[in-house]
C-alpha positions as CSV (number, residue, x, y, z in Angstrom):
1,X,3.9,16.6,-9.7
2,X,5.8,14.7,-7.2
3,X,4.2,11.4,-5.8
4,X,1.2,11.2,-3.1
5,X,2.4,10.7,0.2
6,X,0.6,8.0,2.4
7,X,-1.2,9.4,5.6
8,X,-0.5,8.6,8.6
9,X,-3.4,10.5,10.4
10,X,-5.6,13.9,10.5
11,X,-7.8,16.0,12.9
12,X,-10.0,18.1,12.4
13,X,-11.0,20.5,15.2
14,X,-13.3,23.9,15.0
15,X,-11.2,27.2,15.1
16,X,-13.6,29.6,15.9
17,X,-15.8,30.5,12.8
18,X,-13.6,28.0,10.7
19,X,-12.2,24.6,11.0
20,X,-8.4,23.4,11.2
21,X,-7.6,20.6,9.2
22,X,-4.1,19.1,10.9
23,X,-2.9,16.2,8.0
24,X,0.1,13.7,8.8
25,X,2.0,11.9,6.2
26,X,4.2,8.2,7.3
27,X,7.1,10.5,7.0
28,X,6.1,12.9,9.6
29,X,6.1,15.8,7.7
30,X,2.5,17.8,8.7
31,X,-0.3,19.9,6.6
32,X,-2.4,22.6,8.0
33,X,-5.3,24.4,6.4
34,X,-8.4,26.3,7.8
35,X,-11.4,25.7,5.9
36,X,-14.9,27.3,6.4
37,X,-18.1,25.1,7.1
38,X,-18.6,24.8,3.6
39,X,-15.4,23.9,2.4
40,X,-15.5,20.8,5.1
41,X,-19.6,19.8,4.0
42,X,-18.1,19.9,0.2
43,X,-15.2,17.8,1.2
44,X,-17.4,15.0,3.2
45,X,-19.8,14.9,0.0
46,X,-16.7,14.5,-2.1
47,X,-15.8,11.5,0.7
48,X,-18.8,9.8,0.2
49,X,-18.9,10.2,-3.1
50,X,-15.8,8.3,-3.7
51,X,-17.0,5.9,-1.3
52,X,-20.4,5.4,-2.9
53,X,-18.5,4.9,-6.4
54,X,-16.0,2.0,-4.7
55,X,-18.7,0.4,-3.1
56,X,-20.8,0.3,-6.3
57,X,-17.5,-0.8,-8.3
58,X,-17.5,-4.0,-5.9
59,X,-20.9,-4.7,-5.8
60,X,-20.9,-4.8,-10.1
61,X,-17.7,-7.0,-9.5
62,X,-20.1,-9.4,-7.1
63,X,-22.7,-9.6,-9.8
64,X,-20.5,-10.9,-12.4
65,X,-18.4,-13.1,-9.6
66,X,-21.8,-15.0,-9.1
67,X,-22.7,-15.0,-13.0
68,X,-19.7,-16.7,-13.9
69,X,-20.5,-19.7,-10.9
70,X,-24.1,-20.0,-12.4
């Protein structure tokens, strides 16, 4: 599998029924997809998941930071 490209930027607009996903790598090279209403709710709770996790990740690494000055 070749490596992850950065992104540079995405849109997202709604294409009648569906939704056009429009993604941008740093290298210019562009990614489109439709997805349905569905797909696009799965992928925000798949966001926020990830989000959720690093957050919580930090928060554990602030609890120890501050056990270790005590």
């Amino acid at each position: 599998m070749p490596d992850a490209q950065k992104l540079k930027r995405f849109h997202i607009e709604q294409d009648g029924e569906d939704f056009l996903l429009r993604i941008e790598d740093e290298a210019g090279d562009l990614f489109e997809v439709t997805a349905t209403h569905d797909q696009v709710d799965l992928i925000v709770d798949s966001l926020d998941e990830a989000l959720e996790a690093e957050e919580e990740a930090e928060d554990l690494d602030d609890d120890a930071d501050e056990e270790e000055k005590a």
